[in-house]
Backbone of each chain as ProteinMPNN parsed JSONL, in Angstrom:
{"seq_chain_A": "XXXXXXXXXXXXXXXXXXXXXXXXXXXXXXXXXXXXXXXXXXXXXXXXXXXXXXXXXXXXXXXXXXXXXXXXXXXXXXXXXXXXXXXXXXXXXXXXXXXXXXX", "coords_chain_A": {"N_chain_A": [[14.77, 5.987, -2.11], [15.734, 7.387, 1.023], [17.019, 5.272, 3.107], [18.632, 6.29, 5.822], [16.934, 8.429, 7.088], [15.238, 7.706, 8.188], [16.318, 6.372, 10.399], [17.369, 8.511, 11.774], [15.21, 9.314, 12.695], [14.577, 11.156, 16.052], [14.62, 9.02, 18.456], [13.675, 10.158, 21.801], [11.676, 12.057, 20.803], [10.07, 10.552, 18.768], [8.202, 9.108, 19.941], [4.643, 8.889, 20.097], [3.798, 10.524, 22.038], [5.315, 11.82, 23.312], [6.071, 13.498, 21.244], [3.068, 14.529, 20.964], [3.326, 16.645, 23.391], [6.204, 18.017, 22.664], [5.233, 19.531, 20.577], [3.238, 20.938, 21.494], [4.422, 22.197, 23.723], [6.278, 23.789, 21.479], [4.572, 24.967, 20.799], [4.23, 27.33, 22.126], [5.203, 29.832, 24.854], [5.486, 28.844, 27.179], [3.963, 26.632, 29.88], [1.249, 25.008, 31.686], [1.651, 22.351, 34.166], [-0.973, 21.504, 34.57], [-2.294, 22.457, 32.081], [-1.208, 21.204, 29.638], [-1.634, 18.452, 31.068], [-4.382, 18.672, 30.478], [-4.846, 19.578, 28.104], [-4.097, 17.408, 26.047], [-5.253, 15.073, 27.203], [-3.967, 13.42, 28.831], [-2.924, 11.055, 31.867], [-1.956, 11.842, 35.276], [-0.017, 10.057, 35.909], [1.09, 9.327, 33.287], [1.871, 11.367, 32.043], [3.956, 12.788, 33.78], [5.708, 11.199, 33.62], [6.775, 10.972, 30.993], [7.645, 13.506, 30.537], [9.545, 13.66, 32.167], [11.587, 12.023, 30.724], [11.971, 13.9, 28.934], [13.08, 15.927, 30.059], [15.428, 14.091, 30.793], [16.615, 14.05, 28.772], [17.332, 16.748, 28.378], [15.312, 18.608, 26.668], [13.22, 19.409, 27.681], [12.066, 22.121, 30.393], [11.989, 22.145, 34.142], [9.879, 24.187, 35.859], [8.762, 24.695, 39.299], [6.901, 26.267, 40.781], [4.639, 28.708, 42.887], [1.37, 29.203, 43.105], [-1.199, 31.499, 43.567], [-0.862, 30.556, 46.166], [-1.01, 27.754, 45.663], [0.896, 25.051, 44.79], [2.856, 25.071, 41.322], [3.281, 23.829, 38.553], [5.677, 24.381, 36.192], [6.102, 24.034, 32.524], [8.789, 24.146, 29.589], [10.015, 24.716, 26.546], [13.518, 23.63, 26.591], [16.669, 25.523, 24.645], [17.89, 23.662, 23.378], [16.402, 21.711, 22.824], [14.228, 23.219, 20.993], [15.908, 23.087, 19.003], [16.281, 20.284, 18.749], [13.252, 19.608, 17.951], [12.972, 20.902, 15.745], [14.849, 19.633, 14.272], [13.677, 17.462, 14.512], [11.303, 17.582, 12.835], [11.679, 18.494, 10.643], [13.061, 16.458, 9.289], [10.394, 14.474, 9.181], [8.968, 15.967, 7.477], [11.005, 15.803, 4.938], [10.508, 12.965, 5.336], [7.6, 12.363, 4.651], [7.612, 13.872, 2.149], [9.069, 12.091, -0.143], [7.342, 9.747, 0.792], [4.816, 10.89, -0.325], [6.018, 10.974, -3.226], [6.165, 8.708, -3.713], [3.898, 7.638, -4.008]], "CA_chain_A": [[14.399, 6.344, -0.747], [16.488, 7.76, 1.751], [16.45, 4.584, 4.768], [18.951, 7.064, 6.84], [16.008, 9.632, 7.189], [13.914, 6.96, 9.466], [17.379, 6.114, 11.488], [18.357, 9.528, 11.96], [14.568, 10.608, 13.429], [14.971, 11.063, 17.37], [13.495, 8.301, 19.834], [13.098, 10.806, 22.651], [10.619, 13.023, 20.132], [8.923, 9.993, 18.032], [6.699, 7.897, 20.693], [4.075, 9.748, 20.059], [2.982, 11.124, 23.183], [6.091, 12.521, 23.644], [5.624, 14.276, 19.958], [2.365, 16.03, 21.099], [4.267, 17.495, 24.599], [6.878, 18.767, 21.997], [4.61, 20.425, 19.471], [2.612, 22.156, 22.531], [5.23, 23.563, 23.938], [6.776, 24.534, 20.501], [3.482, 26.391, 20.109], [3.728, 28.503, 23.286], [6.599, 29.702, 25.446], [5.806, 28.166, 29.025], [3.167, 25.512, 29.551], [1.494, 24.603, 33.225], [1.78, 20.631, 33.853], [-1.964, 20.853, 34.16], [-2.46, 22.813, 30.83], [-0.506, 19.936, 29.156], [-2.463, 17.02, 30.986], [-5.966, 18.665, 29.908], [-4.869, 19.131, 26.503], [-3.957, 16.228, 25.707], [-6.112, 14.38, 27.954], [-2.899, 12.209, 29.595], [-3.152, 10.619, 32.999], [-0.896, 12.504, 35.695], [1.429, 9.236, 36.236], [1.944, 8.962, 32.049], [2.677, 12.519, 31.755], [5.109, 12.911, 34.499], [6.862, 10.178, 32.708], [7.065, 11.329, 29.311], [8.036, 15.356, 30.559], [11.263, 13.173, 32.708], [12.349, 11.394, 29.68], [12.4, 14.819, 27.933], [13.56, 16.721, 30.849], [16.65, 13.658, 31.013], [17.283, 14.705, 27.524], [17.399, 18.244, 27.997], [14.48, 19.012, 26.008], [12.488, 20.496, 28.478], [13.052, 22.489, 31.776], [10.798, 22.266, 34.301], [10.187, 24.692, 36.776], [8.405, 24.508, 40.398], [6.418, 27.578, 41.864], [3.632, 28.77, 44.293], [0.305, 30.75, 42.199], [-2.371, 31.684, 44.9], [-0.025, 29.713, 47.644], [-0.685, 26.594, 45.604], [2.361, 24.538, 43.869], [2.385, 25.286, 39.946], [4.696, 23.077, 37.909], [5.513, 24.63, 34.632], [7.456, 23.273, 31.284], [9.011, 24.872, 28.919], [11.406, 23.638, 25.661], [15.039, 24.549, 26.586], [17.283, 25.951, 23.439], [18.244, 22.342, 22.855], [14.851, 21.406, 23.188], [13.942, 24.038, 20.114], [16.524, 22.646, 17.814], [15.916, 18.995, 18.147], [12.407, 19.566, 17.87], [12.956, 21.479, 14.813], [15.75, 18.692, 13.527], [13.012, 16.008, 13.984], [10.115, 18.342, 12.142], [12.731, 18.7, 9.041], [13.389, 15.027, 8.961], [9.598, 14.227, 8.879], [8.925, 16.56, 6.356], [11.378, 15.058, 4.391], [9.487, 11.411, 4.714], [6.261, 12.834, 4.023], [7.69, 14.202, 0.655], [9.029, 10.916, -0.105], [5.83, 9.203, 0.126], [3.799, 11.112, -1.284], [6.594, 10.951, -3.975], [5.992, 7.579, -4.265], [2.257, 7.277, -4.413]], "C_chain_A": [[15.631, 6.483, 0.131], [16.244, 6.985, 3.452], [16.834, 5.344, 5.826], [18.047, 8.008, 7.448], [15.273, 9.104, 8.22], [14.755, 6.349, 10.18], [17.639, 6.952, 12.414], [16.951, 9.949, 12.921], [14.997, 10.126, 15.454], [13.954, 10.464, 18.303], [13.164, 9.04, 20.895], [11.295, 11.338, 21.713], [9.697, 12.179, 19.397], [8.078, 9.195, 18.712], [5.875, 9.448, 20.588], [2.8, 10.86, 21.043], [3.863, 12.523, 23.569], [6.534, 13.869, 22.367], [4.664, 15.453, 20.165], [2.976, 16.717, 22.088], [4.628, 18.421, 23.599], [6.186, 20.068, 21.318], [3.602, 21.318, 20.213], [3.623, 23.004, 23.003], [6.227, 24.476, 22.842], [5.787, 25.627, 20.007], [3.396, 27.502, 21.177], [4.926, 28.324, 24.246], [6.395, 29.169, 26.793], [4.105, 27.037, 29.266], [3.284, 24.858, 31.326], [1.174, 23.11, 32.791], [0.463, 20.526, 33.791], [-2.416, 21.059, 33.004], [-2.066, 21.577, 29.783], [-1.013, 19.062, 29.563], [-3.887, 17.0, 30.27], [-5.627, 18.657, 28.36], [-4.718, 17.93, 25.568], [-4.093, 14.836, 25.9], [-4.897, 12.902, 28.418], [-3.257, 12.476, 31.228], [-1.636, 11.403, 33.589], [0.503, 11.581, 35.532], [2.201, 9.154, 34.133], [2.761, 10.409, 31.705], [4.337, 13.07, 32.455], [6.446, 12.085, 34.04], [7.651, 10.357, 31.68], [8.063, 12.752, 29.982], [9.545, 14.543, 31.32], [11.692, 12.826, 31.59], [12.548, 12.6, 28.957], [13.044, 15.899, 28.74], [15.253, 15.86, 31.044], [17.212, 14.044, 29.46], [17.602, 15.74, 27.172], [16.702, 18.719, 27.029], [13.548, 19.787, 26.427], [12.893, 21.094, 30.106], [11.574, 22.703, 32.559], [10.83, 23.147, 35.354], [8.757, 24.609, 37.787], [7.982, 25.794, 40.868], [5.124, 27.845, 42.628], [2.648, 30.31, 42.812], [-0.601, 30.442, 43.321], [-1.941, 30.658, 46.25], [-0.422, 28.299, 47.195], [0.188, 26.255, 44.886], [1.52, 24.382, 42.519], [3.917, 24.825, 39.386], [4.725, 23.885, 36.376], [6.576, 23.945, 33.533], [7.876, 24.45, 30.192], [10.157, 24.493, 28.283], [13.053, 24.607, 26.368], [15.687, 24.602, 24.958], [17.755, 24.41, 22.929], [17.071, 21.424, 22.396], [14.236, 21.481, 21.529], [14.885, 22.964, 18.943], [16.139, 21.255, 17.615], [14.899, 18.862, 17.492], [12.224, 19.873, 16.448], [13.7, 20.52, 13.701], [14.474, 17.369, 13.028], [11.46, 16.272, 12.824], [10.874, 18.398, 10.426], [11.987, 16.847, 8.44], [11.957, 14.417, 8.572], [9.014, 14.524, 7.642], [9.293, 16.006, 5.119], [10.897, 13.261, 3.752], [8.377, 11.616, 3.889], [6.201, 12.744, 2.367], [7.872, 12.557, -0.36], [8.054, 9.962, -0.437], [5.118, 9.392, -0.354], [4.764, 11.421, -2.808], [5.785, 9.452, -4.913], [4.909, 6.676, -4.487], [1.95, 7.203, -6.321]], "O_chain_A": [[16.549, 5.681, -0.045], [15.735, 7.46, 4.468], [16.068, 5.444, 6.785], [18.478, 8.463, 8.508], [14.717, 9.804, 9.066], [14.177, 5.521, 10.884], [18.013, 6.666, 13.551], [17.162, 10.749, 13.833], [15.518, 9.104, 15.902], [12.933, 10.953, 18.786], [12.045, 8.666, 21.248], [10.153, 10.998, 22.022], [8.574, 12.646, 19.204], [7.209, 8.574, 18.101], [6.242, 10.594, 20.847], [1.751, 11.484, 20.887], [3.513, 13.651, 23.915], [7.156, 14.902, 22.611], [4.844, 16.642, 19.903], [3.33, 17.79, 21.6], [3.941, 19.417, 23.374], [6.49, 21.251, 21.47], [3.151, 22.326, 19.668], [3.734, 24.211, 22.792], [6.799, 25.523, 23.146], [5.915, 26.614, 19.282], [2.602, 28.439, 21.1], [5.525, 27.276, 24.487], [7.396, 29.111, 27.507], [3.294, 27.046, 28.34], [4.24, 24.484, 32.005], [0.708, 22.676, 31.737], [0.12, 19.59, 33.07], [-3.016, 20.103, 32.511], [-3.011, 21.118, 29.14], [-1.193, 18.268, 28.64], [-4.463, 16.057, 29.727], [-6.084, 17.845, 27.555], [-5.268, 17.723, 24.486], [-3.586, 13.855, 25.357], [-5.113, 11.698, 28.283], [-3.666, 13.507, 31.761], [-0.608, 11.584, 32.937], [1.627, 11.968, 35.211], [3.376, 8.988, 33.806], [3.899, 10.532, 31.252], [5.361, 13.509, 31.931], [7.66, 12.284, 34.1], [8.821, 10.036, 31.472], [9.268, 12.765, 29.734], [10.629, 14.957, 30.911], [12.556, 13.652, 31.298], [13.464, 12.456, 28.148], [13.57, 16.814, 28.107], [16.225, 16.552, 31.348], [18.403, 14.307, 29.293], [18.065, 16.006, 26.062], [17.385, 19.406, 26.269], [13.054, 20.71, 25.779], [13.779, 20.633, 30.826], [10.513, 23.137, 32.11], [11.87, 23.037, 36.002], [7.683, 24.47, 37.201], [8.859, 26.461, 41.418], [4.578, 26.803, 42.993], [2.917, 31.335, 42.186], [-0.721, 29.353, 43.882], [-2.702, 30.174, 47.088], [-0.293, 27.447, 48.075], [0.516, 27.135, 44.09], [0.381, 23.954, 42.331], [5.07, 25.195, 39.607], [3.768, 23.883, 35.602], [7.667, 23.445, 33.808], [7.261, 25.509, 30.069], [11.146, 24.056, 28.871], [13.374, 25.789, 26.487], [15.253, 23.815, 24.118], [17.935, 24.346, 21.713], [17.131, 20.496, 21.59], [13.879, 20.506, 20.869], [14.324, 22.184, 18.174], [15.704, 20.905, 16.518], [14.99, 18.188, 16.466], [11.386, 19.208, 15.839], [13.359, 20.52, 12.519], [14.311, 16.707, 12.003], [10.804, 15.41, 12.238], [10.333, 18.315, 9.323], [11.099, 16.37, 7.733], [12.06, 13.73, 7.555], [8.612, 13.681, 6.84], [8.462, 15.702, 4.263], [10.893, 12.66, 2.678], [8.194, 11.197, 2.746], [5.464, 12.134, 1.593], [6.999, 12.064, -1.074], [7.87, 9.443, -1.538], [4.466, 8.544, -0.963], [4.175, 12.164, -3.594], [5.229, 9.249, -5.992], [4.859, 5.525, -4.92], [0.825, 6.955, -6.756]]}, "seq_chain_B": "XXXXXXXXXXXXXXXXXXXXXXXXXXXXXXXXXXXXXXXXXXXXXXXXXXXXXXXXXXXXXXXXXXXXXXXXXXXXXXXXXXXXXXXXXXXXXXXXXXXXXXX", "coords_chain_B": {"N_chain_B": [[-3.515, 23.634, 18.713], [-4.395, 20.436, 17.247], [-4.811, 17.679, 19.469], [-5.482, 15.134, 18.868], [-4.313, 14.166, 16.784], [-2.099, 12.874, 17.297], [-2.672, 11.438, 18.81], [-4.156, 9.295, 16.993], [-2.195, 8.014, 15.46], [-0.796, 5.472, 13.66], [0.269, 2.888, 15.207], [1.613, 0.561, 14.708], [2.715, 1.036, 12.131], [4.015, 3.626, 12.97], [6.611, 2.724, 14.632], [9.994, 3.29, 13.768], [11.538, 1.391, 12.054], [9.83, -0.006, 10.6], [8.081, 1.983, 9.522], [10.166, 3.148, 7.422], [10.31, 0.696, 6.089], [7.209, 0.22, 5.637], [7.38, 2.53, 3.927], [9.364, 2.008, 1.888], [8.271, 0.007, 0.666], [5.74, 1.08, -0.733], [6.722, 2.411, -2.474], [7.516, 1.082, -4.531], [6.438, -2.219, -6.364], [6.733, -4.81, -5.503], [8.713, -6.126, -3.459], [12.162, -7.995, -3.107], [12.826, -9.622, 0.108], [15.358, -9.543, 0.896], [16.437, -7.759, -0.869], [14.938, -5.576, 0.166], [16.202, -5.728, 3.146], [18.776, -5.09, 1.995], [18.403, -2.419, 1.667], [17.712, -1.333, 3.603], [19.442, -1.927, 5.615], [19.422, -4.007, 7.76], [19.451, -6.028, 9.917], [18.767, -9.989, 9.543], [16.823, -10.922, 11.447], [15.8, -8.372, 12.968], [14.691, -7.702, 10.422], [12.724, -9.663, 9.535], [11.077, -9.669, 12.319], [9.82, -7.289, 12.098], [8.304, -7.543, 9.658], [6.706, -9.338, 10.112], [5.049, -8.014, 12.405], [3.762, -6.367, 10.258], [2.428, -8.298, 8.606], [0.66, -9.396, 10.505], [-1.108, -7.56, 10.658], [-2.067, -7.173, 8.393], [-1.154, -5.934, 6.828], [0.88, -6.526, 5.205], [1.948, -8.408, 2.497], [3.185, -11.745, 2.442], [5.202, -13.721, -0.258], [6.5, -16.648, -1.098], [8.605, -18.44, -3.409], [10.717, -19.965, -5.988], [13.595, -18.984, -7.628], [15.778, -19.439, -9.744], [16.332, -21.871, -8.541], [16.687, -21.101, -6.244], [15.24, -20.407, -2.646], [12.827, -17.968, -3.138], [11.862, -14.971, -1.141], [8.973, -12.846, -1.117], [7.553, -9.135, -0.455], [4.771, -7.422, -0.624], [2.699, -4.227, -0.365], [-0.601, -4.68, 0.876], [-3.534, -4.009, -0.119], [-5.0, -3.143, 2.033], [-2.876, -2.159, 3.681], [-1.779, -0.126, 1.905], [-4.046, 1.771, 2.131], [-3.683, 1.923, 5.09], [-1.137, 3.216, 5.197], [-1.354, 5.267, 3.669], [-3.489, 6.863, 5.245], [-1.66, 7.174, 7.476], [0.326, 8.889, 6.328], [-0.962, 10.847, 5.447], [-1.463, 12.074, 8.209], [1.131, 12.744, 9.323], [1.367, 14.957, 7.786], [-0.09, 16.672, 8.523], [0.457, 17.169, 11.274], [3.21, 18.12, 10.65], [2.799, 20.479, 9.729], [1.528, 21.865, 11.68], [3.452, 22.276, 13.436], [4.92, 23.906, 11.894], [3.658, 25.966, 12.228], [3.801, 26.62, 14.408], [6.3, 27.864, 14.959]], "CA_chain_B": [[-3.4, 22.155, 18.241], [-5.135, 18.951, 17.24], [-3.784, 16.374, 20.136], [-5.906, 13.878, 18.3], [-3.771, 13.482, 15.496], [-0.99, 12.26, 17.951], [-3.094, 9.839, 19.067], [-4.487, 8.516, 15.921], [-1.218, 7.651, 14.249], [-0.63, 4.126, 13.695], [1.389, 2.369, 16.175], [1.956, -0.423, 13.752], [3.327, 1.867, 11.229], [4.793, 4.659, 14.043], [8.16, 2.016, 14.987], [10.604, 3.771, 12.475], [12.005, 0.697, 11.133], [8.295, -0.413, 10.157], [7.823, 3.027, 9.006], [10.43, 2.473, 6.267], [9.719, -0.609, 4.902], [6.508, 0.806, 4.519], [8.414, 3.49, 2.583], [9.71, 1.465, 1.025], [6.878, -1.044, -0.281], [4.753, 2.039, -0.92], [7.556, 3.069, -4.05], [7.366, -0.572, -5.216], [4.921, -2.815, -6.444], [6.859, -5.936, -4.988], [10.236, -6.009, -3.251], [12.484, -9.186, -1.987], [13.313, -9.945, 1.302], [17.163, -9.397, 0.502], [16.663, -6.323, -1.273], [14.38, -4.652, 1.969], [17.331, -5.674, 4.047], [19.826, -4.411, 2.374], [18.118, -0.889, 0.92], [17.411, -0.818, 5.05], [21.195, -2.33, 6.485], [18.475, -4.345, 8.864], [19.363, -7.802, 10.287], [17.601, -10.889, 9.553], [16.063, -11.115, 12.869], [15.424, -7.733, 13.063], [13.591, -7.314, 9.193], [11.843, -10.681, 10.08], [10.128, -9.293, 13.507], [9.053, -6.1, 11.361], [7.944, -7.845, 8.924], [5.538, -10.344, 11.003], [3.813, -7.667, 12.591], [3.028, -5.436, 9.517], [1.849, -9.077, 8.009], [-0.185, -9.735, 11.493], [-2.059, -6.167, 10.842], [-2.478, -7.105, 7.646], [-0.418, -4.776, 5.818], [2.025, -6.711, 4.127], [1.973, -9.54, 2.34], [4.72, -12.33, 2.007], [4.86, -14.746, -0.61], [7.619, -17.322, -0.962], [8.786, -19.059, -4.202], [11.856, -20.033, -5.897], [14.006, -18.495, -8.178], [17.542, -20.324, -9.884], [16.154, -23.05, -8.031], [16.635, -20.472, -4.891], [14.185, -19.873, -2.411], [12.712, -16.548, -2.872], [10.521, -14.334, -0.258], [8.725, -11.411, -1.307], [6.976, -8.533, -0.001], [4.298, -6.046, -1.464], [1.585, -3.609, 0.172], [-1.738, -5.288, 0.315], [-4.657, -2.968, -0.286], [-5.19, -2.255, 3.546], [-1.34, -1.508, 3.641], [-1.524, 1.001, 1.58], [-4.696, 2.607, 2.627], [-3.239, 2.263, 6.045], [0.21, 4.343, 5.193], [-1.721, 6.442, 3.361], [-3.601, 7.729, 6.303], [-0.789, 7.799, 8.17], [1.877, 10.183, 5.735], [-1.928, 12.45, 5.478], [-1.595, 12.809, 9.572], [1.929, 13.255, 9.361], [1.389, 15.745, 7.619], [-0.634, 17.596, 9.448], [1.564, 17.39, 11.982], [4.716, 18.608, 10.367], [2.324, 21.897, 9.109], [1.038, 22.103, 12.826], [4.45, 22.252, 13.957], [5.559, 24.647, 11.219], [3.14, 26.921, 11.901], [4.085, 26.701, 15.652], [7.359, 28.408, 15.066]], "C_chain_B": [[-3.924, 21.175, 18.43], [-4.344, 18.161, 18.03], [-4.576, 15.374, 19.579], [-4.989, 13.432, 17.655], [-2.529, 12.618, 16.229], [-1.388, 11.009, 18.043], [-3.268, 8.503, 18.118], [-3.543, 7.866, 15.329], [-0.722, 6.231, 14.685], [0.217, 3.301, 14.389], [2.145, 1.124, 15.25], [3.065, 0.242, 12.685], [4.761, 3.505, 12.261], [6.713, 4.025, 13.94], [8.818, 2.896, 13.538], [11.225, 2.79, 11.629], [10.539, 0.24, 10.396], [8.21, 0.942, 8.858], [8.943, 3.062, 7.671], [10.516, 1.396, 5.733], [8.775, -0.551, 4.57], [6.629, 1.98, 3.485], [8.51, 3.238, 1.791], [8.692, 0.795, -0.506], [6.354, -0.093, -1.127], [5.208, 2.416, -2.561], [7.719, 1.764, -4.43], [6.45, -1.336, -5.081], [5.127, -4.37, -5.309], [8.282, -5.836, -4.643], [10.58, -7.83, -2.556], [13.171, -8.77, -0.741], [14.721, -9.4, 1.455], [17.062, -8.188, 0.304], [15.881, -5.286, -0.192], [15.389, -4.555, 2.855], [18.405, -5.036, 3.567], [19.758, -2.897, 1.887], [18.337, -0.541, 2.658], [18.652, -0.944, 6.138], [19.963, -2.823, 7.847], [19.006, -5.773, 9.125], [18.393, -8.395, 9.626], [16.779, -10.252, 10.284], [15.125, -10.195, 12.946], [13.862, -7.729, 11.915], [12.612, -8.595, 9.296], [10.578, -10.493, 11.053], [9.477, -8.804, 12.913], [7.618, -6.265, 10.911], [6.302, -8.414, 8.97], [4.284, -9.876, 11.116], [3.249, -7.147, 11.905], [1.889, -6.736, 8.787], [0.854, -9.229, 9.165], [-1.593, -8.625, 11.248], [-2.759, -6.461, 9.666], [-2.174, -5.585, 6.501], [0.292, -4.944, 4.815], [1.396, -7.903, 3.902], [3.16, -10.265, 1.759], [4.235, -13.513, 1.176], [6.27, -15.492, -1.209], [7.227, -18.341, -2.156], [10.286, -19.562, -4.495], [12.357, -19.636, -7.49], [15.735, -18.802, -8.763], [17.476, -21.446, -9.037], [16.373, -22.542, -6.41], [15.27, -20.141, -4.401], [14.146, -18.645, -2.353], [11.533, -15.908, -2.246], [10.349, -13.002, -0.719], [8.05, -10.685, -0.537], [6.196, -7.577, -0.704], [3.607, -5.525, 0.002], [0.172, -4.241, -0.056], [-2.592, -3.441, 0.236], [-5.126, -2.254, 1.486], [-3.996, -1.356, 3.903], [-1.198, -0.447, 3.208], [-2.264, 1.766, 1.67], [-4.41, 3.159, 3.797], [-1.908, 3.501, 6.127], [-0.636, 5.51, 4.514], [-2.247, 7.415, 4.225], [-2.632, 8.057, 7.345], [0.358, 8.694, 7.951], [0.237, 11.305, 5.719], [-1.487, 12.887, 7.319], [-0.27, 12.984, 9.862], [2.317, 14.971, 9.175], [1.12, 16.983, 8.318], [-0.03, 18.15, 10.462], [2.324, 18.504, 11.666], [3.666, 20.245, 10.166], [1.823, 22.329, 10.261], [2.239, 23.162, 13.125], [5.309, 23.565, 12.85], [4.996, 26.175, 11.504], [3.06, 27.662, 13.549], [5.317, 27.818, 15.528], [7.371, 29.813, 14.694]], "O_chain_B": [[-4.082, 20.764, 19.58], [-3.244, 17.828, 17.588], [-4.122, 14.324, 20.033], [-4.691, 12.25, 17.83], [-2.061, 11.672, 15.596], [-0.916, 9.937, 17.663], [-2.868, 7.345, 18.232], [-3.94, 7.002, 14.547], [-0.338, 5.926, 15.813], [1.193, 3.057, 13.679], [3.367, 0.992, 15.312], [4.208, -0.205, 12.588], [5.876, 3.972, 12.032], [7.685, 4.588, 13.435], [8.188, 3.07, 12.495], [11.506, 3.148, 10.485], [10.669, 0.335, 9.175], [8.269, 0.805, 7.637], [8.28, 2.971, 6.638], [10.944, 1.384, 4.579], [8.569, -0.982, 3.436], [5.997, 2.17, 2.446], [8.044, 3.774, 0.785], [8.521, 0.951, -1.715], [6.455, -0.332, -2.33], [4.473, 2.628, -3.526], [8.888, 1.822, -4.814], [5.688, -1.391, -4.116], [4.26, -4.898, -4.612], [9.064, -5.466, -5.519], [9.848, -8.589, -1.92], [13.912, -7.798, -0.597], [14.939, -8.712, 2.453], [17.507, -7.395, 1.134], [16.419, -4.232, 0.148], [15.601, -3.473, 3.402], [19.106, -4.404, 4.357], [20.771, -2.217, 1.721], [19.049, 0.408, 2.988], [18.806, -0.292, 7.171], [19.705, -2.041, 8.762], [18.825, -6.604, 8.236], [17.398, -7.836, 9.165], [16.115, -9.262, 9.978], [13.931, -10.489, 12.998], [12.663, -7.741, 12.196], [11.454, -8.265, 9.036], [9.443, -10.918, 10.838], [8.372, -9.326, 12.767], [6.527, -5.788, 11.22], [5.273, -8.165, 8.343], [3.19, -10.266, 10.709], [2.067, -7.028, 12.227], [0.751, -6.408, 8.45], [-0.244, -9.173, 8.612], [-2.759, -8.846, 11.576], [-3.951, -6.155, 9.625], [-2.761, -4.742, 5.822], [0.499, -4.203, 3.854], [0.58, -8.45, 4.644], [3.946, -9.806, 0.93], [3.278, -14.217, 1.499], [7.079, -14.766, -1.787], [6.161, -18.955, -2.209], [11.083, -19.629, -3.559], [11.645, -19.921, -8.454], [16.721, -18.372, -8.164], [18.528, -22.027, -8.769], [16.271, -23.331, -5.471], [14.34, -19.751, -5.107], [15.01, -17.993, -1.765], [10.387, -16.147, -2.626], [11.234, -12.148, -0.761], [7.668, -11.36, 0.419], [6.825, -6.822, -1.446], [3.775, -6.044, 1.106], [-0.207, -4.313, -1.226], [-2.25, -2.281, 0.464], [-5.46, -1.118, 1.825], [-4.041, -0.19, 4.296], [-0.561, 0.385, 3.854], [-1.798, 2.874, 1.404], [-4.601, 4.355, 4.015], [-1.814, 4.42, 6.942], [-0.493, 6.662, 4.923], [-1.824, 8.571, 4.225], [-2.734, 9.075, 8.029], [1.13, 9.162, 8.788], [0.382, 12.498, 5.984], [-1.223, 14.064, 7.564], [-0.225, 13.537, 10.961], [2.988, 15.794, 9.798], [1.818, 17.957, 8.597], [0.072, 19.364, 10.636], [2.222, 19.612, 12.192], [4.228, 21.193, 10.714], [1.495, 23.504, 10.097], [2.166, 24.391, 13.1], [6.365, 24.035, 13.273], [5.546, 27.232, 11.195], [2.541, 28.729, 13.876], [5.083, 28.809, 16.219], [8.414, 30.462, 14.768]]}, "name": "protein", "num_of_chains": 2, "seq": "XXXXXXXXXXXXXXXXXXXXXXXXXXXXXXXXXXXXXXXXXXXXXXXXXXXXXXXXXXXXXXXXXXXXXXXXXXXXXXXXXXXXXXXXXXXXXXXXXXXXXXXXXXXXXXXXXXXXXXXXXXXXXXXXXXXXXXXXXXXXXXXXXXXXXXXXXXXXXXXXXXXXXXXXXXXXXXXXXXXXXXXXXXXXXXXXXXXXXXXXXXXXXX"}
């Protein structure tokens, strides 16, 4: 077994709240903050939480605008965002195999 | 995308040091104490805490004898343990093929 593989995955991306965020906006290029609370049925104060901790990591970018003159928050992965996301999707992969190696 | 599966995944098993030592166990029928720590480069303290709660969940089991007249502590997978990892490398999975199929 490879222990470095479960060192190496990335604490921003593995609480797993902050996992589904990722894998929504890896499925779609822009993402409104309420689209993201209904999907994944999170409370406004946990979400806002999680999207800072990935917005202080440069994982996501968030942007601020006006649809029918009301405020519309949107997210969206930045290019750094993409790769980690993609680094920590490898690395899982990798466990997966692993265990079911060792079944 | 399923946001269930985020949810569902084992918090017990989630922590990544947890998450390999059940790795670990999973490819062995019985490991010692010594040899978990040092396949994992984990502190006492640390592989101790781990350890506790996977035994609190009822995942692991420890059983302590002696060996060269040394005391020796072991560890296996009980039968919940490994039903438990098992459902949790299947919703990994899922995951990782979510996320693959995102890109």
């Amino acid at each position: 077994m490879n222990a470095d593989s479960f060192q190496q995955l990335d604490k921003v991306i593995h609480e797993k709240n902050r996992m589904a965020i990722m894998s929504l906006l890896a499925a779609s290029q822009e993402l409104s903050f309420t689209d993201i609370r209904e999907s994944l049925s999170m409370t406004d104060g946990n979400l806002i939480t999680h999207i800072r901790t990935l917005q202080k990591a440069g994982y996501v970018a968030v942007s601020k605008s006006f649809k029918d003159r009301r405020p519309l928050t949107t997210c969206r992965l930045t290019t750094e965002g993409i790769d980690a996301f993609s680094g920590y999707v490898d690395l899982l992969e990798g466990i997966v195999k692993q265990a079911r190696a060792a079944k």
